[in-house]
C-alpha positions in Angstrom: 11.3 -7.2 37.1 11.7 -3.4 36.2 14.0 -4.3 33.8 11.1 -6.4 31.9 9.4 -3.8 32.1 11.1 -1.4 31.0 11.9 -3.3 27.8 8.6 -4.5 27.1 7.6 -0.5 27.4 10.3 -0.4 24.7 8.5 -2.6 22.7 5.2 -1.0 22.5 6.4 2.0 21.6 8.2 0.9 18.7 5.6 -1.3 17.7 3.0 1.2 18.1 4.7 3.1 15.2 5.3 -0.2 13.0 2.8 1.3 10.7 4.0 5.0 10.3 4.9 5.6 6.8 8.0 7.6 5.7 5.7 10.1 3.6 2.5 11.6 4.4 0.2 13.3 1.8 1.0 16.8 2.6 4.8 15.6 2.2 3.6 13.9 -1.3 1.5 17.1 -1.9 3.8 19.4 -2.5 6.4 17.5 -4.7 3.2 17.3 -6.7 2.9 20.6 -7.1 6.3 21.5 -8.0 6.2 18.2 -10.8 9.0 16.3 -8.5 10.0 13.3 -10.9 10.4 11.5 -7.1 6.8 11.3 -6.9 7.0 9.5 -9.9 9.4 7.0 -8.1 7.5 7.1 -5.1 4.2 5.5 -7.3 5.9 3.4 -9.4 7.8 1.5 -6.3 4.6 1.1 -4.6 2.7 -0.2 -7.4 5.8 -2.8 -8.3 5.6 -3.8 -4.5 1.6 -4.2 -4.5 2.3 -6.7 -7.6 5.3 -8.5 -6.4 3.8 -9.0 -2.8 0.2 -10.3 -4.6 2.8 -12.6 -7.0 4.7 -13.9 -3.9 1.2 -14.5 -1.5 -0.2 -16.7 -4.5 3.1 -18.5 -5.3 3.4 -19.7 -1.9 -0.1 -20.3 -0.9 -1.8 -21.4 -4.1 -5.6 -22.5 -4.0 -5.9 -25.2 -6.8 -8.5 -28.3 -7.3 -5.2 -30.5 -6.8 -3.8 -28.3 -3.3 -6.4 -27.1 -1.9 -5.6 -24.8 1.2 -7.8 -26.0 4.5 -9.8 -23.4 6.1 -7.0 -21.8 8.6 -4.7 -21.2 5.4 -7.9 -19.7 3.0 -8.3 -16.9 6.4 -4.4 -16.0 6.4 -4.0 -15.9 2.5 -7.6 -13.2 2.7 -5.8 -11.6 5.5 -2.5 -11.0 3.5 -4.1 -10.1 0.2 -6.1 -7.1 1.8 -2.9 -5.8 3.0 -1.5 -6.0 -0.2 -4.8 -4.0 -1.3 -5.0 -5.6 -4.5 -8.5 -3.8 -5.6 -7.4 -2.3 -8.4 -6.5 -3.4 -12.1 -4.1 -0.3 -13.8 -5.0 -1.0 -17.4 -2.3 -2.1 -20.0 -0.6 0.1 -21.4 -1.3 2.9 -19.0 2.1 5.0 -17.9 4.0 5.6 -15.1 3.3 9.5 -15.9 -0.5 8.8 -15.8 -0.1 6.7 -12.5 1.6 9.7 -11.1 -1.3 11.7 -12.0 -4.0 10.0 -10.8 -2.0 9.8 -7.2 -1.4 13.5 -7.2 -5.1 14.2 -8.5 -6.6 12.5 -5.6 -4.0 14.3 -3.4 -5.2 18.0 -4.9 -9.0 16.7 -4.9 -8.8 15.6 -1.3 -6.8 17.5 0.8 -8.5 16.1 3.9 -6.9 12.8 3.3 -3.1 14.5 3.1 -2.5 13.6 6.9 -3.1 10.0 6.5 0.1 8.0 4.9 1.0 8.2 1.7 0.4 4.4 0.8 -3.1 4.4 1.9 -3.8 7.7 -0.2 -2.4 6.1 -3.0 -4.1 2.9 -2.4 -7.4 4.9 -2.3 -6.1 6.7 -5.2 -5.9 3.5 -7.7 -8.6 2.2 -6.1 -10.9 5.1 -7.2 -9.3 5.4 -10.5 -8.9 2.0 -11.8 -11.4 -0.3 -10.2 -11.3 -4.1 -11.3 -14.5 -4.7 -13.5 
């Protein structure tokens, strides 16, 4: 019985972290300031993740007139596209270098934010800049 315990303990400790990014927005901050090309990584990963996830959530659940999904599927396929936050539409033709500086404009214009994790700043960051019309 301890022994359950004690592993189950072990469990919510780890999974109370599940969400803790690697960066935070001080962390992102400052390679910001000193024009770190990793930032520029950093945004461009993220953004290719957003697009593959949203790619990958529609191939596998797709909603059409032919397959429709029943109610039960419709709730997980919302649930997994607002994780992918999806709310914004990066024009064509814009650059990684402007992506980058949209991210680290947001960080300079709202350093209250810079303790929250870096993928929700940037997130916020895209969705302010480049809202889907």
């Amino acid at each position: 019985m301890k022994r359950g315990t004690v592993v189950i303990g072990a469990f919510l400790i780890s999974a109370s972290s599940a969400h803790a990014a690697f960066f935070d927005g001080n962390f992102m901050h400052r390679g910001c300031t000193i024009n770190d090309s990793s930032v520029t990584g950093y945004v461009m990963g993220y953004v290719d993740k957003w697009w593959n996830d949203a790619y990958w959530v529609e191939k596998v659940l797709p909603d059409t007139p032919d397959h429709p999904l029943d109610a039960d599927l419709k709730q997980k396929k919302s649930v997994m596209n607002m994780g992918i936050k999806r709310s914004f539409c990066i024009p064509k033709g814009a650059t990684s270098g402007q992506i980058k500086d949209v991210f680290c404009k947001y960080l300079n214009d709202n350093p209250a934010d810079r303790a929250k994790d870096s993928d929700v700043i940037l997130g916020d960051a895209l969705d302010a800049a480049f809202p889907c019309l």
